[in-house]
SEBAFI-987229 format. One record per residue (C-alpha): chain; x, y, z; residue in one letter. Coordinates in nm, 3 decimals, decimal comma, always signed. Layout:
<rec kette="A" xx="X" yy="Y" zz="Z" rest="a"/>
...
//
This chain:
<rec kette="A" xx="+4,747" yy="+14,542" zz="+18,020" rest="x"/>
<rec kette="A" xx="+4,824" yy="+14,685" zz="+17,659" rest="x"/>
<rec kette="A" xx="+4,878" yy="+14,456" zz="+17,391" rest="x"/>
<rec kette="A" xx="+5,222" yy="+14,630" zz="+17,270" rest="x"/>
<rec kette="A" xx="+5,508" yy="+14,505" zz="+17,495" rest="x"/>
<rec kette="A" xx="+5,665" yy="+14,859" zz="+17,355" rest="x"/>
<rec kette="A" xx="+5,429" yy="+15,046" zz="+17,513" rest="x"/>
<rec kette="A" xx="+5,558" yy="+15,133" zz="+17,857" rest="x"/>
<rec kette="A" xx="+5,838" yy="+15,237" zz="+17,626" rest="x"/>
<rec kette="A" xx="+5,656" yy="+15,458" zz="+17,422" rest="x"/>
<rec kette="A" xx="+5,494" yy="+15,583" zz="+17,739" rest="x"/>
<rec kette="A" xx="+5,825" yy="+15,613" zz="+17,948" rest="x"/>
<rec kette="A" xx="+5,879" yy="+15,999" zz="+18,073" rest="x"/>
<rec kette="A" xx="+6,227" yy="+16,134" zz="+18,234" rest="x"/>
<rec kette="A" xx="+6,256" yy="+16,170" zz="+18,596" rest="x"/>
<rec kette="A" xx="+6,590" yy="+16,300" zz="+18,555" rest="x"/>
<rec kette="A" xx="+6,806" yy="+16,524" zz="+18,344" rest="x"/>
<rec kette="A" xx="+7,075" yy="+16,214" zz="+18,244" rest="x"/>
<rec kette="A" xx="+6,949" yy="+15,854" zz="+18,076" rest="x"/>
<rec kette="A" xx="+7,165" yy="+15,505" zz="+18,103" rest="x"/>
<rec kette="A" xx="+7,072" yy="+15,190" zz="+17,880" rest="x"/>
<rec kette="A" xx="+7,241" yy="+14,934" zz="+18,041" rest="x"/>
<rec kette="A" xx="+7,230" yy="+14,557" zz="+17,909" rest="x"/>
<rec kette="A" xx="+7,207" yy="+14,261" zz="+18,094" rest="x"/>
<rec kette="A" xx="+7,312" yy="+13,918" zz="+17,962" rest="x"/>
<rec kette="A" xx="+7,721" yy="+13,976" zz="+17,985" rest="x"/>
<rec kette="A" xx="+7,721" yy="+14,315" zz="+18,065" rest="x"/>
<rec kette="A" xx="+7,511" yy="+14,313" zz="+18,391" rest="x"/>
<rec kette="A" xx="+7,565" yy="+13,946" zz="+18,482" rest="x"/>
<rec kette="A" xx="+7,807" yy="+13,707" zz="+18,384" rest="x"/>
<rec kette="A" xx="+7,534" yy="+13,476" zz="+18,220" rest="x"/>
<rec kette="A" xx="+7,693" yy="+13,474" zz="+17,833" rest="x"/>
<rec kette="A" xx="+7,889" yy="+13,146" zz="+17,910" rest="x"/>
<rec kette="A" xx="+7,666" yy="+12,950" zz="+18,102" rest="x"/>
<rec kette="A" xx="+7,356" yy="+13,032" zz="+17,910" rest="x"/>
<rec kette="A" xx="+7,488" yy="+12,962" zz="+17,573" rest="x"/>
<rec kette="A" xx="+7,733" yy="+12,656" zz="+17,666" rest="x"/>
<rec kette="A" xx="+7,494" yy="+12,496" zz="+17,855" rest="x"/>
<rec kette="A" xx="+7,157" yy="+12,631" zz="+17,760" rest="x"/>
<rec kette="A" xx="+7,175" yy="+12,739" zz="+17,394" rest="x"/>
<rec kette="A" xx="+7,389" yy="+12,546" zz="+17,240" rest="x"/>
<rec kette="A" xx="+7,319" yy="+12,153" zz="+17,337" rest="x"/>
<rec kette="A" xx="+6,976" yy="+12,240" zz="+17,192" rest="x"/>
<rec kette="A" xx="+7,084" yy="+12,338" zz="+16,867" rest="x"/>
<rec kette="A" xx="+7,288" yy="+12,017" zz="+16,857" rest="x"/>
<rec kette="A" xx="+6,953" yy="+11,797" zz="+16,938" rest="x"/>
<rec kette="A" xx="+6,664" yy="+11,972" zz="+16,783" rest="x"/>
<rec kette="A" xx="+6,836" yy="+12,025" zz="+16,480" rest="x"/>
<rec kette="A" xx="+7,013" yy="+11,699" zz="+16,492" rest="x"/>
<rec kette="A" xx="+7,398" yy="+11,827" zz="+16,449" rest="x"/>
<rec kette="A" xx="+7,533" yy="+11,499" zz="+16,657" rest="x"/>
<rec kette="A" xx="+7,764" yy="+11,399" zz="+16,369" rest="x"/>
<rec kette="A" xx="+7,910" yy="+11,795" zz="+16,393" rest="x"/>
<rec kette="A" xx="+7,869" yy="+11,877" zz="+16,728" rest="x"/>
<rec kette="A" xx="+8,207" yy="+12,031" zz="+16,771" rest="x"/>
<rec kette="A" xx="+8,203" yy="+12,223" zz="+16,489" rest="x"/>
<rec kette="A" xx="+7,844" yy="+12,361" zz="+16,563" rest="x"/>
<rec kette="A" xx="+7,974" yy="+12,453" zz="+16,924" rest="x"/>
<rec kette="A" xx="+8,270" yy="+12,614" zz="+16,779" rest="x"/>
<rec kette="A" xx="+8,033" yy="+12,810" zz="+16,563" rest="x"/>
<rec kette="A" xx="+7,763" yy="+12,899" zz="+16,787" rest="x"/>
<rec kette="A" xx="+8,019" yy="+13,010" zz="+17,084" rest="x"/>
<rec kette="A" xx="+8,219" yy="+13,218" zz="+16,800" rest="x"/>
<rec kette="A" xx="+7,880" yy="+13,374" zz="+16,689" rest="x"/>
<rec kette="A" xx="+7,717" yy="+13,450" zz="+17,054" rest="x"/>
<rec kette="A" xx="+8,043" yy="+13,517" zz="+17,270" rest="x"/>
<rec kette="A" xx="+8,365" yy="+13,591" zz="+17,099" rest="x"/>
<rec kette="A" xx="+8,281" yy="+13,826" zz="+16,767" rest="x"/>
<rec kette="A" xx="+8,105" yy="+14,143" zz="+16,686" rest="x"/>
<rec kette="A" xx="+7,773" yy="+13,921" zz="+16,676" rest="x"/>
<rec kette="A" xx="+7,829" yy="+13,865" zz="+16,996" rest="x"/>
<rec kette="A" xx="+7,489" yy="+13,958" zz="+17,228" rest="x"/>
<rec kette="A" xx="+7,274" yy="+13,952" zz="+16,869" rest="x"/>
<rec kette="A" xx="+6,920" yy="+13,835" zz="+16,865" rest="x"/>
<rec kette="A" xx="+6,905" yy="+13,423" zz="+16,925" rest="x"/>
<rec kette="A" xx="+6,706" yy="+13,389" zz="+16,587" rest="x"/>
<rec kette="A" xx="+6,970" yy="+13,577" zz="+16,346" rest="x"/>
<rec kette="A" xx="+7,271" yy="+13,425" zz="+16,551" rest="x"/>
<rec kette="A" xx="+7,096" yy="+13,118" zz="+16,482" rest="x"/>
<rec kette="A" xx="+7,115" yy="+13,145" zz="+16,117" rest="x"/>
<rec kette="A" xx="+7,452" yy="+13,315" zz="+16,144" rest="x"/>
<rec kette="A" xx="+7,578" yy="+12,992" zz="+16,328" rest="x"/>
<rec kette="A" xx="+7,436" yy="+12,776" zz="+16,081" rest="x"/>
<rec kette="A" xx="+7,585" yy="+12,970" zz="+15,761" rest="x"/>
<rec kette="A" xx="+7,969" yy="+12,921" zz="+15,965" rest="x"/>
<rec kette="A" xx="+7,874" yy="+12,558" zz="+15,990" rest="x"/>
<rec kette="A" xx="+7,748" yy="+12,511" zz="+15,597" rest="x"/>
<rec kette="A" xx="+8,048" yy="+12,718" zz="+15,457" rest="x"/>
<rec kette="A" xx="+8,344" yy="+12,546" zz="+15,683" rest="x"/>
<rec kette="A" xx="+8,513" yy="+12,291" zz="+15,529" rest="x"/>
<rec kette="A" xx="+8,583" yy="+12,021" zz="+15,765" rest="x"/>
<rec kette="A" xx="+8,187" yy="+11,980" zz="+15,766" rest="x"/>
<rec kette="A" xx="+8,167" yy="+11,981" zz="+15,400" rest="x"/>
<rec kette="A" xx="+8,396" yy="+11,735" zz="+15,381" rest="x"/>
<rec kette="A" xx="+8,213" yy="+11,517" zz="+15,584" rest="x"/>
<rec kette="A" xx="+7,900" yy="+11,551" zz="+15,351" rest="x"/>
<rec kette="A" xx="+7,683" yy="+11,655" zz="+15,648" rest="x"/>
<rec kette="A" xx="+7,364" yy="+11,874" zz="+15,534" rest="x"/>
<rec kette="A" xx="+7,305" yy="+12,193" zz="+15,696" rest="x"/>
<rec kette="A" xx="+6,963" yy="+12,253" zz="+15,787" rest="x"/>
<rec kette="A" xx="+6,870" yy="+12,566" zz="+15,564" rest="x"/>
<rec kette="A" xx="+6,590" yy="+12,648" zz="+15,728" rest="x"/>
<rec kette="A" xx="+6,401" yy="+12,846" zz="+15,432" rest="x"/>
<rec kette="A" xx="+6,095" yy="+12,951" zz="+15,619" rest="x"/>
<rec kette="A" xx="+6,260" yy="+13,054" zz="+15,934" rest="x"/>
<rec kette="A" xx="+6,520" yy="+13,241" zz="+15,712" rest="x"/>
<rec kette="A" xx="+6,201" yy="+13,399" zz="+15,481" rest="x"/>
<rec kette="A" xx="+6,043" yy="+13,512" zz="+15,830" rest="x"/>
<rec kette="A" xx="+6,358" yy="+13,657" zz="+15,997" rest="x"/>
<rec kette="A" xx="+6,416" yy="+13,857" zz="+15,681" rest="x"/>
<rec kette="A" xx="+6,111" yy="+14,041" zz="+15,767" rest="x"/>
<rec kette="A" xx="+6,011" yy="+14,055" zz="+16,104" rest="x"/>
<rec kette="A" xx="+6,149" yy="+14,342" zz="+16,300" rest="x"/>
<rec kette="A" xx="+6,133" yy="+14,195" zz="+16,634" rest="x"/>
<rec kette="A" xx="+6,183" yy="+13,814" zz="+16,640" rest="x"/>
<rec kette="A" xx="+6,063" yy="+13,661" zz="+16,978" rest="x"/>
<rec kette="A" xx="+5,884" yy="+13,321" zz="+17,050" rest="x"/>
<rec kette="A" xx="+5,558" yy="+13,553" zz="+17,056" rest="x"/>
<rec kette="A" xx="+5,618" yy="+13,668" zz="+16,709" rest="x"/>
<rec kette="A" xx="+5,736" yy="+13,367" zz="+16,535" rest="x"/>
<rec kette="A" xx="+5,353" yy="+13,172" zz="+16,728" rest="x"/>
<rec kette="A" xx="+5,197" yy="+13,451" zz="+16,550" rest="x"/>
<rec kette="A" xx="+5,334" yy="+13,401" zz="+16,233" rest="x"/>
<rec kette="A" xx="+5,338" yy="+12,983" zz="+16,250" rest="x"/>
<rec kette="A" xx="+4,940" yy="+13,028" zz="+16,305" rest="x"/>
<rec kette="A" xx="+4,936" yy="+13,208" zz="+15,971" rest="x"/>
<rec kette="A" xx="+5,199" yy="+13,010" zz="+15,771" rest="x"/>
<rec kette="A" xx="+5,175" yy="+12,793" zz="+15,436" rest="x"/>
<rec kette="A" xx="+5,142" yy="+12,401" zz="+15,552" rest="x"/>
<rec kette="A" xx="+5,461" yy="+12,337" zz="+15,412" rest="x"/>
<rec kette="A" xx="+5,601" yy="+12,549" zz="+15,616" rest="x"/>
<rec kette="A" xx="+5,483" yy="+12,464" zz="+15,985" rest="x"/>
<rec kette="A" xx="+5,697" yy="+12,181" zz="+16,043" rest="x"/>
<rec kette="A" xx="+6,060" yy="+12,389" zz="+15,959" rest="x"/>
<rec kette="A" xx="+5,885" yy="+12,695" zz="+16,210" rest="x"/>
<rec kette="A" xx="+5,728" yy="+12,444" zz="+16,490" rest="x"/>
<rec kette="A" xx="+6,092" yy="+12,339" zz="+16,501" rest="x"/>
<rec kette="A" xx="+6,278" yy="+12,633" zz="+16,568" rest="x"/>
<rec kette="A" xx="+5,969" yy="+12,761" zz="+16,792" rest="x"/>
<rec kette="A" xx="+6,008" yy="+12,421" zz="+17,007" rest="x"/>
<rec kette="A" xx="+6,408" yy="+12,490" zz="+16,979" rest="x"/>
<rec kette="A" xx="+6,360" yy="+12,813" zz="+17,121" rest="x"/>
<rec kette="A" xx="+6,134" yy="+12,711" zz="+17,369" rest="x"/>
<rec kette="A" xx="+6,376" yy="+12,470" zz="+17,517" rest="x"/>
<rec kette="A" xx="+6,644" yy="+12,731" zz="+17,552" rest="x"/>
<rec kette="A" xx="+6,400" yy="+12,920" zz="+17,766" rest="x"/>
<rec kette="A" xx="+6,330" yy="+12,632" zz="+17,986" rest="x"/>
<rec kette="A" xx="+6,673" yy="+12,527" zz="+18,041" rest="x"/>
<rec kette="A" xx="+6,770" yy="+12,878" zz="+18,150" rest="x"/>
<rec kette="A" xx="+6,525" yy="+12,901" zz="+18,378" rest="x"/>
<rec kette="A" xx="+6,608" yy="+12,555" zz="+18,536" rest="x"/>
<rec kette="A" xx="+6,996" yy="+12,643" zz="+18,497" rest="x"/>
<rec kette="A" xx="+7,074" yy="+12,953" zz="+18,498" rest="x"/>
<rec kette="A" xx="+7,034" yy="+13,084" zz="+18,893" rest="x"/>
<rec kette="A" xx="+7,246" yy="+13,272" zz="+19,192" rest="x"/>
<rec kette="A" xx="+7,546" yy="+13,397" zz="+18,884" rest="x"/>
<rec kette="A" xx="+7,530" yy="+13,710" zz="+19,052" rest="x"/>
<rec kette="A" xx="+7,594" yy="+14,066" zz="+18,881" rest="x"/>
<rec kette="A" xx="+7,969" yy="+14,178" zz="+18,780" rest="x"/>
<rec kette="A" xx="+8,117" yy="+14,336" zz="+19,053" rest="x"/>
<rec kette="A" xx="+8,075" yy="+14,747" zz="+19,089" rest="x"/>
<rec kette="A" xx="+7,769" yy="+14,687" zz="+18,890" rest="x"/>
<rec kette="A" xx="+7,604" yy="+14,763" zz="+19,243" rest="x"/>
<rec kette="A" xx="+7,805" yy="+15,034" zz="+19,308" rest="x"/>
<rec kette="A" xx="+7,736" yy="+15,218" zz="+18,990" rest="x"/>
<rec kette="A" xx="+7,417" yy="+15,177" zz="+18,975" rest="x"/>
<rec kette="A" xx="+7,348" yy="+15,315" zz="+19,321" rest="x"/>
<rec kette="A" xx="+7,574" yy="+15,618" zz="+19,225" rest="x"/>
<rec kette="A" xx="+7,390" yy="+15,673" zz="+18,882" rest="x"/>
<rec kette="A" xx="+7,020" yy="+15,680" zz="+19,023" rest="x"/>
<rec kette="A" xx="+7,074" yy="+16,005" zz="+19,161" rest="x"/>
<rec kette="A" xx="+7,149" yy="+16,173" zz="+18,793" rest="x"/>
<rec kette="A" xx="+7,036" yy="+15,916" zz="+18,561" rest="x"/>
<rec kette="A" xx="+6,679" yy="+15,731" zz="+18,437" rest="x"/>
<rec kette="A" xx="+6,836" yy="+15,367" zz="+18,418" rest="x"/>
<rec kette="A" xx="+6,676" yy="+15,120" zz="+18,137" rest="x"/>
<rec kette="A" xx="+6,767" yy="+14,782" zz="+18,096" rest="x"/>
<rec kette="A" xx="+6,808" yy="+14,737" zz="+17,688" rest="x"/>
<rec kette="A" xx="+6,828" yy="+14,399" zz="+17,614" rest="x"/>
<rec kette="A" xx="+6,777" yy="+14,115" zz="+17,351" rest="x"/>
<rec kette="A" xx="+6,656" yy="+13,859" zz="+17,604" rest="x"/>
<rec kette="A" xx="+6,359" yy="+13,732" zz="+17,672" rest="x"/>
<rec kette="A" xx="+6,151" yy="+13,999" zz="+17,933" rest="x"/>
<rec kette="A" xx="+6,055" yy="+13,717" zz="+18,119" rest="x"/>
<rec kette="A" xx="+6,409" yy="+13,611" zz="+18,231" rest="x"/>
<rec kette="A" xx="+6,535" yy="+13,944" zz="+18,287" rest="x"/>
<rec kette="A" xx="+6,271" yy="+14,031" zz="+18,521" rest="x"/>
<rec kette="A" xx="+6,379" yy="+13,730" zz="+18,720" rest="x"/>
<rec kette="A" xx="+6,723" yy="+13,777" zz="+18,698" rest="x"/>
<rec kette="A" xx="+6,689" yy="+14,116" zz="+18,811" rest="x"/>
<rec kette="A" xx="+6,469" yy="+14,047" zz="+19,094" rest="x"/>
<rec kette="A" xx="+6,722" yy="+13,785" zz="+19,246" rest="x"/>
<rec kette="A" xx="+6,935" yy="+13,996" zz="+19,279" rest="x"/>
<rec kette="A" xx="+6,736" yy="+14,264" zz="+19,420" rest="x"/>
<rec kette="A" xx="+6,822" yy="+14,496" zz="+19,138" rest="x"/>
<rec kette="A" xx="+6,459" yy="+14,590" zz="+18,985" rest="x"/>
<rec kette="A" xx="+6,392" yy="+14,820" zz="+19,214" rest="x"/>
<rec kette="A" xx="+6,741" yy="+15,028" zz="+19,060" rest="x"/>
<rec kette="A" xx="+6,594" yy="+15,056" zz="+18,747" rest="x"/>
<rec kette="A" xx="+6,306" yy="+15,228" zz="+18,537" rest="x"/>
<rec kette="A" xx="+6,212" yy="+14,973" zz="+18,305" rest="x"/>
<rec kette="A" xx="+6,319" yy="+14,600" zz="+18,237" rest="x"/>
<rec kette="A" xx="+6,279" yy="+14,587" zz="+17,804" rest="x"/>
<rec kette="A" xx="+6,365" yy="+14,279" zz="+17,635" rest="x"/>
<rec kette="A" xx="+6,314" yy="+14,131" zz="+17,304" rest="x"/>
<rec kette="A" xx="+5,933" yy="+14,106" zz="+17,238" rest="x"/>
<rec kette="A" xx="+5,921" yy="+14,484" zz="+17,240" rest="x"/>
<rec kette="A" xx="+6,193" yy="+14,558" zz="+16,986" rest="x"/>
<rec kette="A" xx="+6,550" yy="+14,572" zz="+16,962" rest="x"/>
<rec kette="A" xx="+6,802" yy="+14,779" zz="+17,124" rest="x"/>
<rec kette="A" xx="+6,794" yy="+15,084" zz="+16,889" rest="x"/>
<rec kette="A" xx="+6,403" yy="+15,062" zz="+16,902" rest="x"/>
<rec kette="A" xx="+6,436" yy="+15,056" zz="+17,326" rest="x"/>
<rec kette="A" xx="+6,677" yy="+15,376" zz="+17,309" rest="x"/>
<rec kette="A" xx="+6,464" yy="+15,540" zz="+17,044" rest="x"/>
<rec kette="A" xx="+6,150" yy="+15,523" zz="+17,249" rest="x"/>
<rec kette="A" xx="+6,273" yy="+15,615" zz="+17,594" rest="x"/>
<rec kette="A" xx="+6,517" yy="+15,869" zz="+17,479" rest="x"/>
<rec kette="A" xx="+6,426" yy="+16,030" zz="+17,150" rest="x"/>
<rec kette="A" xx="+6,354" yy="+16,420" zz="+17,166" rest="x"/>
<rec kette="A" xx="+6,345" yy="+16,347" zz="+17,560" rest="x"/>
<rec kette="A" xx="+6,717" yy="+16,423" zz="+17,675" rest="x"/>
<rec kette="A" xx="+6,946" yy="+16,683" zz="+17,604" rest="x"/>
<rec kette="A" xx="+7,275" yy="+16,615" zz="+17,342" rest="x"/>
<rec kette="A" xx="+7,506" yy="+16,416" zz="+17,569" rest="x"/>
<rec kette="A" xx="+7,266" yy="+16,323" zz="+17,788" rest="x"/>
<rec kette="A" xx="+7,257" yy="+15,949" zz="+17,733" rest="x"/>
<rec kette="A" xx="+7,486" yy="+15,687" zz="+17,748" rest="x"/>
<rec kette="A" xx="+7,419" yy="+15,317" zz="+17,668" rest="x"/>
<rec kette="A" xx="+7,646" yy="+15,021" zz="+17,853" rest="x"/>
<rec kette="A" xx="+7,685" yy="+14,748" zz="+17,669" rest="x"/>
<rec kette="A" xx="+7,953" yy="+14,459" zz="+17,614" rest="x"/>
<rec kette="A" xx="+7,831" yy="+14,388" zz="+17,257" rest="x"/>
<rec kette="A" xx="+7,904" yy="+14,562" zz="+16,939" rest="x"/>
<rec kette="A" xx="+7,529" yy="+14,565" zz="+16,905" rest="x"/>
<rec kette="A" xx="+7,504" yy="+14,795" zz="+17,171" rest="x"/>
<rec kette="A" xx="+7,756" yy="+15,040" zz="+17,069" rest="x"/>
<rec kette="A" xx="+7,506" yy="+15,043" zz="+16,697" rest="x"/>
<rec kette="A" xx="+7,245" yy="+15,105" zz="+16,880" rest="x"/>
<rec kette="A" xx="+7,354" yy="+15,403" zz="+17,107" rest="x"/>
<rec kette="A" xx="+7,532" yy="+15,516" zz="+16,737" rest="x"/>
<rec kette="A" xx="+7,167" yy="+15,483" zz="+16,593" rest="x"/>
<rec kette="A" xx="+6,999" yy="+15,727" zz="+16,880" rest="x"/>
<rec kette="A" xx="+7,321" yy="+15,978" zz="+16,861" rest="x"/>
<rec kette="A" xx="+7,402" yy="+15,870" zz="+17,202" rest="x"/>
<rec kette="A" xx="+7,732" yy="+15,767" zz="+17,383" rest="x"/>
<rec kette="A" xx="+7,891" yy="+15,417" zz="+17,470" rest="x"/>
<rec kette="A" xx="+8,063" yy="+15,281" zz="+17,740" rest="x"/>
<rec kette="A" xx="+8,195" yy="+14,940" zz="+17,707" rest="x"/>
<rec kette="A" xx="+8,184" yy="+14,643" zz="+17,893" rest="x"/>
<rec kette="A" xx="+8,489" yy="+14,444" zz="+17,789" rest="x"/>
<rec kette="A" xx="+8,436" yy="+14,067" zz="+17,710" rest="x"/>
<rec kette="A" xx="+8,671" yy="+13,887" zz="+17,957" rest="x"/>
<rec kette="A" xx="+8,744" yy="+14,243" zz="+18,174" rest="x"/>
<rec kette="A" xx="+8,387" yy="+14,298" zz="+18,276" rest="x"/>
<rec kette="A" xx="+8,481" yy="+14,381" zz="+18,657" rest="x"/>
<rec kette="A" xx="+8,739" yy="+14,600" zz="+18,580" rest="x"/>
<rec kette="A" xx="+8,517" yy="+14,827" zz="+18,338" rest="x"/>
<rec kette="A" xx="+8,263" yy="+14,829" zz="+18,616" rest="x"/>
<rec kette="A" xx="+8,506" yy="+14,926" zz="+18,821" rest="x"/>
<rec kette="A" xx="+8,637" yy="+15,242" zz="+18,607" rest="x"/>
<rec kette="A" xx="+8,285" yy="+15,363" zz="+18,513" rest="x"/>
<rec kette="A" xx="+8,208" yy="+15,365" zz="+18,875" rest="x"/>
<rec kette="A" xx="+8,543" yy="+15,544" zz="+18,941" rest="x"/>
<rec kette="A" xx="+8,593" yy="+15,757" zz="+18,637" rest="x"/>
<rec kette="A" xx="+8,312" yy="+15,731" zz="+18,363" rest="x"/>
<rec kette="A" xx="+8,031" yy="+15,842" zz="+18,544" rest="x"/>
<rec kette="A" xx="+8,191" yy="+16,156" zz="+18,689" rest="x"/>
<rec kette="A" xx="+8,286" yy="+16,262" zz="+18,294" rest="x"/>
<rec kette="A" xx="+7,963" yy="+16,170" zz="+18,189" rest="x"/>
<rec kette="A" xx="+7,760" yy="+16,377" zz="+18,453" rest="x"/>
<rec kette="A" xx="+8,007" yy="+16,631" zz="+18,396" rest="x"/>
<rec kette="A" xx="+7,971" yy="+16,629" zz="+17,995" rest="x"/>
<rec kette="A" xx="+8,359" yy="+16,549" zz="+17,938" rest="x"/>
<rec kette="A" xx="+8,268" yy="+16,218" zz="+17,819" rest="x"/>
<rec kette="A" xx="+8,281" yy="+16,228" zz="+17,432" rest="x"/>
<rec kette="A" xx="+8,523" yy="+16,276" zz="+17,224" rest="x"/>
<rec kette="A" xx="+8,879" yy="+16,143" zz="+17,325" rest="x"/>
<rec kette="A" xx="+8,833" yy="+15,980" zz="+17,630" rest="x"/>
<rec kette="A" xx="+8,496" yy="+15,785" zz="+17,464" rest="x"/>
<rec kette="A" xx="+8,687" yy="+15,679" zz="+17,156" rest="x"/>
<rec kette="A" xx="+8,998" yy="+15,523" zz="+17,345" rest="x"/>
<rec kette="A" xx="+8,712" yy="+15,287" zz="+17,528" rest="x"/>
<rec kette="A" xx="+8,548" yy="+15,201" zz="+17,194" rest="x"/>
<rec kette="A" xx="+8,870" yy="+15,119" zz="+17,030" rest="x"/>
<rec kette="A" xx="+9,010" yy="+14,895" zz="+17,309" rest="x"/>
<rec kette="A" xx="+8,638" yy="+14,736" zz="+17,277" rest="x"/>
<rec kette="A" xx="+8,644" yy="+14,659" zz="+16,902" rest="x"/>
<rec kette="A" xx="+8,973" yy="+14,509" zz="+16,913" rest="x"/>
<rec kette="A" xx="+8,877" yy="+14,219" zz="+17,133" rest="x"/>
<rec kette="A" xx="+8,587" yy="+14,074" zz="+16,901" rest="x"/>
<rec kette="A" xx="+8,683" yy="+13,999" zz="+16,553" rest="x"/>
<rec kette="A" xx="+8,490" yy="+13,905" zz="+16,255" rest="x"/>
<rec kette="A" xx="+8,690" yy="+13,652" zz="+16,133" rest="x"/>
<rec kette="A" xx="+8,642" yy="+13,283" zz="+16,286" rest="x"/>
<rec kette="A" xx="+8,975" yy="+13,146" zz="+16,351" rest="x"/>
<rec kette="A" xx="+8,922" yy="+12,844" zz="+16,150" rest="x"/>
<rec kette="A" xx="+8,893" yy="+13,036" zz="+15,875" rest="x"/>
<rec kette="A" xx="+9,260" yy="+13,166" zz="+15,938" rest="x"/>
<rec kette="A" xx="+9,431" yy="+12,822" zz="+16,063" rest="x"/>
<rec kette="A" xx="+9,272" yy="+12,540" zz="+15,865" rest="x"/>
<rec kette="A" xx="+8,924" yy="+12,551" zz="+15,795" rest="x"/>
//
């Protein structure tokens, strides 16, 4: 097996004339809420000891992950994100609670293009002293999520007409799952559900981000309108941006019924090429409107 998780990307050839990213966490399954209420964020509360702000910190982290234009990010920048809404707000200030900085983490995040468990072991072997106990932590925080996902997190099947679409797609379209989970749990998730086998290739986290997964499978390999990335997360709309493809969205809180239209309507335009333009930036407008960038603390009372 080669030692570059991004290598079945790099290696990834078209069967057809048509490509589809499609994520997974929110967008394929309705996993967002359970998996961060219940998985993600009652570790950050105990392995980074936030007890005496727990509400806040759940406020934060469900803000950051599920109801703003970070929403779907990377666990290790939402992390820090979460932390930095927590440090500036000023009900915990006034409570003289210390934030955990987390310099180290921060210093490693800045510079590592795809941050994954894998990656972060890597760089802990190879890290000052000083250092190793601030890393260890997140690592063993990280760690924890995994496991209680994979104890959790079971039988939430996929959004409905996800099934539908997909089965009408395969006939046009190379499908991809491009997502910032771990590979690991995607491959289950998708296997429960007996959804693999309507897909190319499952890519998660360890072998890049979403612009990196569209970049290798697509670039130079489809024709100008040719791909279209699915996504419920403003990250996803950057990344098709990135790769000069188009978006359909997945609205947060309306995820059956934007199944239901791509089935309907969106894959006819977009086998057709009457996709972009109008009818693409009507769905992209209706999308950004729903996840602000503002937390609403910051607009009532802090």
């Amino acid at each position: 097996m080669d030692g570059n998780p991004a290598q079945k990307l790099i290696d990834f050839q078209p069967q057809r004339t048509f490509f589809i990213g499609v994520d997974s966490d929110g967008c394929a399954f309705d996993t967002m809420e359970i998996k961060h209420k219940e998985c993600f964020i009652p570790n950050i509360v105990r392995h980074f000891e936030l007890q005496p702000i727990a509400r806040f910190a759940r406020e934060a982290a469900e803000f950051v992950n599920l109801y703003s234009r970070w929403r779907g990010i990377n666990r290790f920048p939402a992390l820090a994100r979460t932390l930095d809404l927590l440090e500036k707000r000023r009900a915990v200030r006034a409570r003289g609670f210390p934030v955990p900085r987390l310099r180290a983490f921060r210093e490693w995040l800045a510079t590592e293009a795809r941050p994954s468990n894998p990656a972060l072991t890597a760089h802990l072997a190879q890290s000052a002293p000083g250092d190793r106990d601030e890393l260890r932590r997140v690592l063993t925080w990280s760690a924890a999520v995994n496991a209680t996902i994979a104890e959790m997190v079971y039988g939430v099947p996929p959004f409905p007409f996800l099934r539908e679409g997909l089965a009408t797609a395969t006939a046009r379209a190379d499908i991809v799952v491009v997502s910032a989970t771990p590979t690991e749990a995607l491959e289950r998730e998708w296997r429960e559900h007996n959804l693999a086998g309507s897909v190319r290739l499952i890519a998660g986290q360890e072998a890049g981000t979403k612009t990196e997964h569209l970049r290798l499978t697509t670039g130079g390999r489809y024709a100008p309108g040719h791909v279209l990335m699915v996504g419920d997360a403003p990250g996803d709309l950057e990344a098709a941006r990135a790769n000069d493809a188009l978006f359909y969205p997945i609205n947060p809180g309306a995820e059956s019924s934007s199944w239901q239209r791509l089935h309907e309507e969106g894959l006819d335009r977009f086998f057709s090429e009457t996709y972009a333009g109008e009818y693409e930036s009507a769905l992209i407008a209706e999308f950004e409107a729903l996840l602000p960038d503002t937390p609403p603390w910051e607009t009532v009372t802090g």
